[in-house]
C-alpha positions as CSV (number, residue, x, y, z in Angstrom):
1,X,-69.7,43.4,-97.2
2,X,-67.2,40.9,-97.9
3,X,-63.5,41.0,-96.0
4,X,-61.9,41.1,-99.8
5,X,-63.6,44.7,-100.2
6,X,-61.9,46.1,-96.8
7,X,-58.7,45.3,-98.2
8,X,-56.1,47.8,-99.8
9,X,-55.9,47.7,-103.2
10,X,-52.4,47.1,-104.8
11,X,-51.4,49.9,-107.5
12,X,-51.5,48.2,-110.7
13,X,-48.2,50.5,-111.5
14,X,-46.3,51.3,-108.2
15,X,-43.8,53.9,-108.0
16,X,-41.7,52.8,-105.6
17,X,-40.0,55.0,-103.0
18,X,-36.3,55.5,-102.9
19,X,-34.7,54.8,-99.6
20,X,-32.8,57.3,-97.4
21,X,-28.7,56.9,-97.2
22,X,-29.3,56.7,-93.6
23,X,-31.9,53.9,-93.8
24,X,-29.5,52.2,-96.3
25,X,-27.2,52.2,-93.7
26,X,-29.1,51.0,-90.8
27,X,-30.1,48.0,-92.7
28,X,-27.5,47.0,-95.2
29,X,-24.2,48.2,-92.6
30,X,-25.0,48.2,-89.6
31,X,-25.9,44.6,-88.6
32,X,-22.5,43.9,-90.3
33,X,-20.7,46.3,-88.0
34,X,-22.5,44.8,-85.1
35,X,-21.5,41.4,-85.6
36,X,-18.0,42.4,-86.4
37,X,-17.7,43.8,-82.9
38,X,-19.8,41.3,-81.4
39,X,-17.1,38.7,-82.7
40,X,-14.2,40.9,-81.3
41,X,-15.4,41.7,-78.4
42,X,-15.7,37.8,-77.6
43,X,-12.0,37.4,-79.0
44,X,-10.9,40.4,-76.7
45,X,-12.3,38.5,-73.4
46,X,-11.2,34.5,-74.3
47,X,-7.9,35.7,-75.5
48,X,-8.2,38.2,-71.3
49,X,-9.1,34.8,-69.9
50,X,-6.0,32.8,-71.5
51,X,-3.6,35.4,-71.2
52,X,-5.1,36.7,-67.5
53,X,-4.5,33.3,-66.3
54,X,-0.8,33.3,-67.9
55,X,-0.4,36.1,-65.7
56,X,-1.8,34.7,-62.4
57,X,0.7,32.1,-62.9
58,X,3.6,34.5,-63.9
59,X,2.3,36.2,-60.7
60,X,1.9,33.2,-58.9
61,X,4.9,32.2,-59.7
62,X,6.7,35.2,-58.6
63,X,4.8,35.4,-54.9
64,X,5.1,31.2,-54.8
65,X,7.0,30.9,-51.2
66,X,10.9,29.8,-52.0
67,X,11.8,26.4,-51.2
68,X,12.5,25.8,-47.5
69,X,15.5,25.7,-46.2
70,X,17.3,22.1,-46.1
71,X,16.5,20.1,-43.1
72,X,19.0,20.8,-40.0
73,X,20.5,17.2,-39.9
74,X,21.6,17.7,-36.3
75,X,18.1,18.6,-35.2
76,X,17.0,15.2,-36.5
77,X,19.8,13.1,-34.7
78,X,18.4,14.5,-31.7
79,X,15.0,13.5,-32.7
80,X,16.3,10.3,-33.4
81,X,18.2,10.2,-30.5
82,X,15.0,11.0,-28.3
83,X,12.8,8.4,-29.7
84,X,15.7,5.4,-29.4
85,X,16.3,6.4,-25.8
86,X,12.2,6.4,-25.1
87,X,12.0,2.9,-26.8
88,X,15.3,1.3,-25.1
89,X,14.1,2.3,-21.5
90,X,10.7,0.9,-22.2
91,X,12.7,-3.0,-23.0
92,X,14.6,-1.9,-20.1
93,X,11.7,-0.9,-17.9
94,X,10.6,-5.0,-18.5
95,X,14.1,-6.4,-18.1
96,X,14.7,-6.9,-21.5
97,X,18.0,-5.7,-22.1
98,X,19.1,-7.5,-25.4
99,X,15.8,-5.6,-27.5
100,X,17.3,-2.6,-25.1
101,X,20.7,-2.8,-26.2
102,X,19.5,-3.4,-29.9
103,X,17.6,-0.7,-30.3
104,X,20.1,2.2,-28.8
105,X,23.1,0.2,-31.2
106,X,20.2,1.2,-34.3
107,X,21.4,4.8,-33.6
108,X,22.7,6.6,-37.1
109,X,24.6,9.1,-35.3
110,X,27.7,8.8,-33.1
111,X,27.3,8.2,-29.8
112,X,31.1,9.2,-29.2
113,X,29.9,12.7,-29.8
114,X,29.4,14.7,-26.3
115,X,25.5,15.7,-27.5
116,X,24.5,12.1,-27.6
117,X,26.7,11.3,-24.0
118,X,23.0,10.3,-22.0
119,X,22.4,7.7,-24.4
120,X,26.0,6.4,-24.1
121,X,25.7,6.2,-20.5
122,X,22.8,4.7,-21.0
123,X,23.9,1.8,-23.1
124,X,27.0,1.5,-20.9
125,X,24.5,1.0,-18.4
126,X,22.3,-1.4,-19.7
127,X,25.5,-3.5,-20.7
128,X,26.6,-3.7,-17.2
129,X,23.3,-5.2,-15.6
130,X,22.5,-7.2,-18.4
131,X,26.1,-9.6,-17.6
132,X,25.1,-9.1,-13.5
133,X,22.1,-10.8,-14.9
134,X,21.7,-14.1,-12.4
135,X,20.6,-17.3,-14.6
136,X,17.5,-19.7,-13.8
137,X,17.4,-22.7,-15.7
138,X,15.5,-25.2,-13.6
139,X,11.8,-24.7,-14.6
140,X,11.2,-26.7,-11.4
141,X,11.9,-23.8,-8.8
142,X,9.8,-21.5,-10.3
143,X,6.7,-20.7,-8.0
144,X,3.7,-21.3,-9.6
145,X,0.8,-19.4,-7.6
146,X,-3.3,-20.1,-8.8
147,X,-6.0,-18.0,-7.8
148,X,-9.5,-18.5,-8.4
149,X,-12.0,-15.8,-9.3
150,X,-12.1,-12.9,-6.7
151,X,-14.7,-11.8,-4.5
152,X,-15.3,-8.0,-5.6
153,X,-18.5,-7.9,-2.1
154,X,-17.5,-9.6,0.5
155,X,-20.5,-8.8,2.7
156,X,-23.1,-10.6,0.3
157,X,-20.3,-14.1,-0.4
158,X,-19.2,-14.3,3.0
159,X,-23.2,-14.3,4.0
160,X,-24.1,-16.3,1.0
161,X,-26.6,-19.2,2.1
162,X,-25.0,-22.0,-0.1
163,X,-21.8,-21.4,-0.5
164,X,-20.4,-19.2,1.8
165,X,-17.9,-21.4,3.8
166,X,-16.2,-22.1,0.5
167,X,-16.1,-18.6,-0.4
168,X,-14.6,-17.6,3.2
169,X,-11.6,-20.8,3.0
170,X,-11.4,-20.6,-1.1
171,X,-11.8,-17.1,-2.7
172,X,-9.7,-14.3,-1.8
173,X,-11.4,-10.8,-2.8
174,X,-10.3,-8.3,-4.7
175,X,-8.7,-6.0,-1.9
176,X,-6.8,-9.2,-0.6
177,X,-5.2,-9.5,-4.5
178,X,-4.6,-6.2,-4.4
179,X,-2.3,-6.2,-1.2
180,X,-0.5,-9.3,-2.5
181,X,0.6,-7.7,-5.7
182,X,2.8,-5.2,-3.5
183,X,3.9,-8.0,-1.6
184,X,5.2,-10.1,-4.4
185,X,6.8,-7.1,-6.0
186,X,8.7,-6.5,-3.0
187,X,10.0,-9.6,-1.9
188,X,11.4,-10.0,-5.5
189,X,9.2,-11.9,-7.9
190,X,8.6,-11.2,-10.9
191,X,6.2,-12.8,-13.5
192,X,7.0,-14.9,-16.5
193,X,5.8,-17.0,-19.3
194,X,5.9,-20.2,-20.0
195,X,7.8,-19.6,-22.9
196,X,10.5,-17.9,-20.9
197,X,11.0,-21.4,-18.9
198,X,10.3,-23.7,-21.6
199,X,12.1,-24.2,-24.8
200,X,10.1,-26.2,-27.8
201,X,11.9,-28.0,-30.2
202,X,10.6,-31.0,-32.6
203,X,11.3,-34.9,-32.4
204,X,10.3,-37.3,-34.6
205,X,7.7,-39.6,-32.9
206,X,6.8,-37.0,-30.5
207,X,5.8,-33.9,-32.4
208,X,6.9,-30.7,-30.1
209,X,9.2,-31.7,-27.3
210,X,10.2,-29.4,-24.4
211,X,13.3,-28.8,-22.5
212,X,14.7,-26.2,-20.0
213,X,15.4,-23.5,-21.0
214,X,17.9,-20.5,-19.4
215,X,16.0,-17.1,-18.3
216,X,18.3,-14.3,-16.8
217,X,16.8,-12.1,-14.7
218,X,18.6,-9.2,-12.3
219,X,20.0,-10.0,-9.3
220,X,17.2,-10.4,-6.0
221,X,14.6,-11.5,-8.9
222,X,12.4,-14.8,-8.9
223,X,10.5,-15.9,-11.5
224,X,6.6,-16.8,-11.2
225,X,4.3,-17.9,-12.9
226,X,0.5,-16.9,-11.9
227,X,-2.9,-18.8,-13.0
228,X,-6.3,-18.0,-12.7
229,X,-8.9,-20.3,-13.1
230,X,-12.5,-20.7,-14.7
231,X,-12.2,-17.3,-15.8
232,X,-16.2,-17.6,-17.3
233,X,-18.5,-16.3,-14.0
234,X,-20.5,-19.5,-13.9
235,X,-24.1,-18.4,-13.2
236,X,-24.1,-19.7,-9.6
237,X,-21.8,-16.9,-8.8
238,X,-23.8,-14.4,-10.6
239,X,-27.4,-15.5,-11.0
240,X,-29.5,-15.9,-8.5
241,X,-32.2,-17.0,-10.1
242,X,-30.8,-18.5,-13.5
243,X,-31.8,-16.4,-16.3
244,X,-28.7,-15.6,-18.0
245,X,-28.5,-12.3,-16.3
246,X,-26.6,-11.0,-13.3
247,X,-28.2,-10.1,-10.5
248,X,-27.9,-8.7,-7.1
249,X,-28.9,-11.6,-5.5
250,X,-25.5,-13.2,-7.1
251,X,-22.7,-14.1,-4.5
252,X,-20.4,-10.4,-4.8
253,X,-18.2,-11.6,-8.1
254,X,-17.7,-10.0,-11.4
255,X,-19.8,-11.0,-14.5
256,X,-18.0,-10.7,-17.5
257,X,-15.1,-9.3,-19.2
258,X,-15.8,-6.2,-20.7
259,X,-14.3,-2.7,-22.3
260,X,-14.1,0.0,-20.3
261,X,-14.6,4.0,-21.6
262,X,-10.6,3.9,-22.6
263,X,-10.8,0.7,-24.4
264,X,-9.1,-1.8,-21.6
265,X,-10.1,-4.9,-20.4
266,X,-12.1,-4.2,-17.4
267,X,-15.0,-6.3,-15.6
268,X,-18.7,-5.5,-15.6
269,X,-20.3,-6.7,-12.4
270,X,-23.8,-6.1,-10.6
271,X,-23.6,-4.4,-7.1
272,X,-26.4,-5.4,-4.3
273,X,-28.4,-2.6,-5.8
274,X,-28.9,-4.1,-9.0
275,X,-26.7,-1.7,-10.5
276,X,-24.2,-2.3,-13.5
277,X,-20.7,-1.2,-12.3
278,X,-17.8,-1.4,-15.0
279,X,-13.9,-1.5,-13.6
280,X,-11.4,-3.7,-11.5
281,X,-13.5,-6.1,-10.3
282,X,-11.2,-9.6,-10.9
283,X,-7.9,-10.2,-11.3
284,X,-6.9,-8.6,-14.7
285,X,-7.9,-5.6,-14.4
286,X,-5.9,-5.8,-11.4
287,X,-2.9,-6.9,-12.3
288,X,-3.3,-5.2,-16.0
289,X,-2.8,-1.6,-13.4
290,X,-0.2,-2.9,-11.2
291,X,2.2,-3.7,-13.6
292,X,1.5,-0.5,-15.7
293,X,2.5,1.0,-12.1
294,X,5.8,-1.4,-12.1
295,X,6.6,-2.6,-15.8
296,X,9.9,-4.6,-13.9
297,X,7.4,-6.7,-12.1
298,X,6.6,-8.3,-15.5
299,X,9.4,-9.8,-17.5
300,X,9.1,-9.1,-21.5
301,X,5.4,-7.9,-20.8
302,X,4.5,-11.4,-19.3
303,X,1.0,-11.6,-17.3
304,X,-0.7,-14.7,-16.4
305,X,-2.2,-17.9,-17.9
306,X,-6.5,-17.3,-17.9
307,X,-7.7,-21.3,-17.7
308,X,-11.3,-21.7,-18.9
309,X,-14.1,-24.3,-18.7
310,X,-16.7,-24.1,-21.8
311,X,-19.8,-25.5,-20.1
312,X,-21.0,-22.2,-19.5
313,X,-19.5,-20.1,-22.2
314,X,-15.8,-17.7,-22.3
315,X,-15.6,-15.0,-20.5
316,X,-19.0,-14.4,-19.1
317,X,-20.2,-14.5,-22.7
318,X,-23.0,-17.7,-23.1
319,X,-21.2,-19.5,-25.8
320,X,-24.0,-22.8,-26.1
321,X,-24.8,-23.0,-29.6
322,X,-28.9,-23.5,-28.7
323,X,-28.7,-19.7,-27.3
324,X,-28.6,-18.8,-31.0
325,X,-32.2,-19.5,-31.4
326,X,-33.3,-17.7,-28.5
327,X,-30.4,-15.2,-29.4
328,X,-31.2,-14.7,-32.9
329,X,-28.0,-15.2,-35.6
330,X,-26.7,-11.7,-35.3
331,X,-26.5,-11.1,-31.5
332,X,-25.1,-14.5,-31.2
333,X,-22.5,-14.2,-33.6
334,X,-21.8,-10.4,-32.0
335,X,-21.0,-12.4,-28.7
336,X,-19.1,-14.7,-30.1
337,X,-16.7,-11.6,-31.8
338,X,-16.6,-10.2,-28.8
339,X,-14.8,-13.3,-27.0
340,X,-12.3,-13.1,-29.7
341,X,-11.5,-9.9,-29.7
342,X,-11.0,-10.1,-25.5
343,X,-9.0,-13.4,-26.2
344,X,-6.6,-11.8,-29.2
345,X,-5.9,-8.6,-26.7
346,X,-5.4,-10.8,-23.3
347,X,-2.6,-12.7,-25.3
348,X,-1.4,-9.7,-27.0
349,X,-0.5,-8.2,-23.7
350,X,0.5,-10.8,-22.0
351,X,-1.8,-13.5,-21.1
352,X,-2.0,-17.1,-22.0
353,X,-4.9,-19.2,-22.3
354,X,-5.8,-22.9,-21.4
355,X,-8.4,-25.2,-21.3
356,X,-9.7,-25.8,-17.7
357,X,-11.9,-28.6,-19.3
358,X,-14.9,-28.2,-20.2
359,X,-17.1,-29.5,-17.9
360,X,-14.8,-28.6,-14.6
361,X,-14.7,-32.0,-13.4
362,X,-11.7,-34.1,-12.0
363,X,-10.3,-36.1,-15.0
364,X,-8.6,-38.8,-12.4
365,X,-12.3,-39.5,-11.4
366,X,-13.3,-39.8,-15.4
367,X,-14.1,-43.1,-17.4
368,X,-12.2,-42.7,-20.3
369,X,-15.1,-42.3,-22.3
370,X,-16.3,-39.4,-19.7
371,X,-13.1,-37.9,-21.1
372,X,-13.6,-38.0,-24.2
373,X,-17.2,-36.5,-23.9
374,X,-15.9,-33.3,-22.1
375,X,-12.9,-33.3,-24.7
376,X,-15.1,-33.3,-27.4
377,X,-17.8,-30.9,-26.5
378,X,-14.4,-28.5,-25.5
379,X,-13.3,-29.6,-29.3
380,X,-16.4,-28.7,-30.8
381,X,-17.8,-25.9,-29.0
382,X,-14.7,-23.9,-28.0
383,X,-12.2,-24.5,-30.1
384,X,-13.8,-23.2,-33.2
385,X,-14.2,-19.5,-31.3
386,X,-10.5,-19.9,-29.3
387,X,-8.4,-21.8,-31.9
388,X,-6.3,-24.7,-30.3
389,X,-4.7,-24.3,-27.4
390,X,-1.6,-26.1,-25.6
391,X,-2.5,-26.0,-21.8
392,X,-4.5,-27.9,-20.0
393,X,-4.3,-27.1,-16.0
394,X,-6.8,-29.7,-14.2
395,X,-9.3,-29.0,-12.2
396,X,-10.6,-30.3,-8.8
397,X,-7.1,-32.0,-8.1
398,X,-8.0,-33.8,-10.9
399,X,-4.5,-34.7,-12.9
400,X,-4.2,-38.4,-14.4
401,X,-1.0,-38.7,-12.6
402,X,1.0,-38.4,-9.3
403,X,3.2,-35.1,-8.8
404,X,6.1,-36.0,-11.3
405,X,5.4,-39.5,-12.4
406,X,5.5,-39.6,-16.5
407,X,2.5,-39.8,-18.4
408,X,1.2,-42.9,-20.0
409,X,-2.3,-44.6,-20.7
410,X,-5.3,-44.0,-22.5
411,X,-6.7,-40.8,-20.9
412,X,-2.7,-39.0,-21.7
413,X,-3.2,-40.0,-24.6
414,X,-6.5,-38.5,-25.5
415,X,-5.4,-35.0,-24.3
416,X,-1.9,-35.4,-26.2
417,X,-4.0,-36.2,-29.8
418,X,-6.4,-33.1,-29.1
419,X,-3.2,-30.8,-28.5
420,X,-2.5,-30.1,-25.5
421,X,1.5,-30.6,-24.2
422,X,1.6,-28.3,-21.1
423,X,-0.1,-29.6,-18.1
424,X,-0.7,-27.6,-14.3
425,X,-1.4,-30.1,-11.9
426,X,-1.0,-29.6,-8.0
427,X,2.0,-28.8,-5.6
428,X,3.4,-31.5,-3.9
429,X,2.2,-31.7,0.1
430,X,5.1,-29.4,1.0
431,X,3.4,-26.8,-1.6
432,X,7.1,-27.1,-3.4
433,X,7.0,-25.8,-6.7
434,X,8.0,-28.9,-9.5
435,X,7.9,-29.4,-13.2
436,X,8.8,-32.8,-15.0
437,X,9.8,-32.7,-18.9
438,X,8.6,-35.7,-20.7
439,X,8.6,-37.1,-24.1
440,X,6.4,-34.7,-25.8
441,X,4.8,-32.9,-23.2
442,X,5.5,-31.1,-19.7
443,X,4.3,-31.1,-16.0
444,X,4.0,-28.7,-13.8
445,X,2.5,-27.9,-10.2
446,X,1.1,-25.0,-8.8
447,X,0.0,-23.8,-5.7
448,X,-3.4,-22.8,-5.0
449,X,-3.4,-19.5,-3.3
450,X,-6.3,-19.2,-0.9
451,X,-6.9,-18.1,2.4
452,X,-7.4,-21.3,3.7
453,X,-3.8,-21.9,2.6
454,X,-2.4,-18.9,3.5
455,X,-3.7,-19.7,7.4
456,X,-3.1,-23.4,7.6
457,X,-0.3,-23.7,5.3
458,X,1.8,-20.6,6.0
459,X,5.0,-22.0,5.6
460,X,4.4,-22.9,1.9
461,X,4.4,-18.9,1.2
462,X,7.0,-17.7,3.4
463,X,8.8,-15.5,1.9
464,X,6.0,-14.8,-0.7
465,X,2.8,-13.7,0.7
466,X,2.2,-13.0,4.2
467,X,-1.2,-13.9,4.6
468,X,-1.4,-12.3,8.3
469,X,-0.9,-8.9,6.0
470,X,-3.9,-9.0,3.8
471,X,-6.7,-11.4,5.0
472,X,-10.3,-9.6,5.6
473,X,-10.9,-10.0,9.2
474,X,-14.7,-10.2,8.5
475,X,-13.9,-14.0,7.2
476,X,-14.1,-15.3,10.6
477,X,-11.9,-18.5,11.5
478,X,-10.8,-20.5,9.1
479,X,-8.1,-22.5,10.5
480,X,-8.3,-26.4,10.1
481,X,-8.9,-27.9,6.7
């Protein structure tokens, strides 16, 4: 049987049935009404979301806090007040009384009214010592002290096989440093800048020319200058066995210059255990505490002038441009940031930098072409990570001249056309402080502060250090020069 046969037949005349009112209305009404209120319904909640959110701002609006009340203009005079007397006493904490004087005179209120009568005083104050203020204007009595790196062990430099009898006449430790400091402070000294001594104007034919210029300092205070030298832990301090890294077969001195946990400049250095230590372990650190302890002890925030060699790198840091290879690009160039950044801080707080030369060799020994070479490799090697610099202090007694006798000749000029117009050479035999203006440049002496010095030369520090004070008995006799 076919599947057309199982089919229902159609009526050939259908009567078709009428529909029920009810079923009318479920299918011709009902979807109507249901859209209708379908559609309303979504008009009833968008028109509840716009006008709902009318009336969380109405209501927002009513429980929005009321303005606050205008700003009590005394309370900020005080505040004012508070902050001008903090900053004056800081300038006066580092004897400088005109920033001082300027900054309490920035005051907006009145400092005739009785609430504000402290920071009269104060200003009537720092008037007063500022014109008992005692003037210096002879850059040639200013003592001008030079130490060389510090001895942070004793026990293993004073025993060292090579070099110990240098280290015992030469290198005073840290502990001996740290006693002078005190010593310096008390008897009246207090450290300045070149800048505070020297005055730089220009000339024609001589570029930037120098002359004296007035400092005023408190009554009972002497200015000083202080310079360390070859400030770059030379490996033969440090290395016993040349590798590049500290040891603790090294002599007992610092390393490097390095951060420590609070972001200062402190010194990394390897004990006799082989251990890396991090803290106060040369003479910044040092002096970087001290005058934090007595701010009057530096003038304007002056520190001392750091004098490097370039032979073996800035700092501690290996600066020779083959260690790039063995290096690679990217630690090199790390270490080479890192110099920068020590060098930008040490001037921002106080410090100035020279050029030791590069090679730390006596230039009055030199051919003039020897000069040259060591200029150039300091030219090509340094100056591109320290920028130009202005000092030059000589090293090994080296200076091309006799204590104030003006400059001439070849080898002058060769340090004048690379830059440099402030020289530290040596005292004269008295250990007198001296400095000697020229035509485009200016001399000075300093004295080298050693122990040896300190023992046979006592009377060139009287007054300043008393070496009997703080020498380390365990350096044995080093009388006799």
């Amino acid at each position: 049987m076919d599947e057309q046969q199982n089919m229902p037949q159609r009526p050939t005349n259908p009567r078709r049935r009428p529909r029920s009112k009810m079923r009318v209305f479920k299918e011709t009404y009902l979807p109507v009404i249901i859209l209708g209120a379908a559609l309303v319904l979504i008009l009833v909640l968008i028109f509840g979301a716009i006008f709902g959110s009318s009336d969380d701002s109405d209501t927002s609006a009513e429980t929005k806090p009321k303005e606050s009340e205008p700003i009590d203009q005394e309370q900020l005079l005080q505040q004012e007040a508070a902050d001008i007397m903090y900053r004056a006493e800081a300038y006066a904490d580092i004897l400088d009384y005109d920033n001082a004087i300027r900054t309490l005179q920035s005051f907006t209120g009145d400092l005739s009214d009785p609430q504000f009568a402290d920071m009269a005083a104060l200003y009537d104050q720092l008037v007063l010592e500022r014109s008992q203020m005692v003037p210096w204007n002879d850059p040639g009595e200013v003592m001008h002290l030079c130490v060389q790196l510090l001895i942070a062990d004793p026990d293993r430099a004073f025993n060292d096989d090579s070099f110990s009898d240098s280290f015992r006449k030469n290198f005073l430790t840290t502990d001996e440093f740290t006693k002078i400091l005190p010593q310096l402070y008390e008897n009246g000294y207090i450290l300045v800048s070149m800048e505070d001594i020297l005055s730089p104007a220009s000339s024609d034919g001589y570029g930037t020319v120098y002359e004296a210029k007035t400092l005023y300092l408190p009554q009972g205070k002497k200015p000083l200058l202080l310079t360390q030298t070859n400030v770059n832990y030379p490996n033969y301090l440090i290395d016993s066995d040349y590798d590049n890294i500290p040891d603790a077969g090294g002599s007992g001195f610092a390393s490097k210059l390095v951060y420590d946990e609070s972001g200062n400049i402190a010194c990394e250095y390897v004990d006799a255990d082989g251990q890396t230590q991090v803290g106060a372990y040369d003479m910044i650190p040092i002096l970087d505490q001290f005058v934090s302890e007595h701010p009057d002890f530096s003038y304007r925030g002056a520190k001392a002038t750091i004098a490097l060699t370039g032979y073996e790198g800035l700092f501690g840091y290996r600066t020779d441009p083959a260690l790039e290879t063995s290096m690679g690009t990217a630690a090199y160039e790390q270490q080479l940031d890192t110099i920068r950044q020590i060098a930008d801080d040490l001037k921002a707080s106080g410090y100035n930098l020279a050029c030791f030369c590069y090679n730390d060799k006596a230039y009055s020994n030199l051919t003039l072409d020897e000069v040259h070479t060591d200029l150039n490799a300091w030219t090509e090697e340094i100056v591109p990570i320290l920028g130009g610099l202005d000092t030059f202090v000589f090293a090994r007694e080296g200076d091309i001249a006799q204590p104030n006798v003006a400059y001439m000749g070849d080898k002058f000029q060769a340090l004048s056309q690379n830059g440099f117009k402030i020289f530290v050479g040596y005292c004269e035999s008295d250990g007198a402080p001296w400095c000697m203006i020229g035509d485009g440049y200016v001399r000075l002496g300093r004295v080298m502060l050693t122990p040896a010095n300190l023992v046979n030369h006592s009377d060139w520090f009287e007054g300043v250090v008393d070496g009997t004070l703080v020498l380390d008995p365990a350096r044995g006799n080093i009388s006799g020069e």
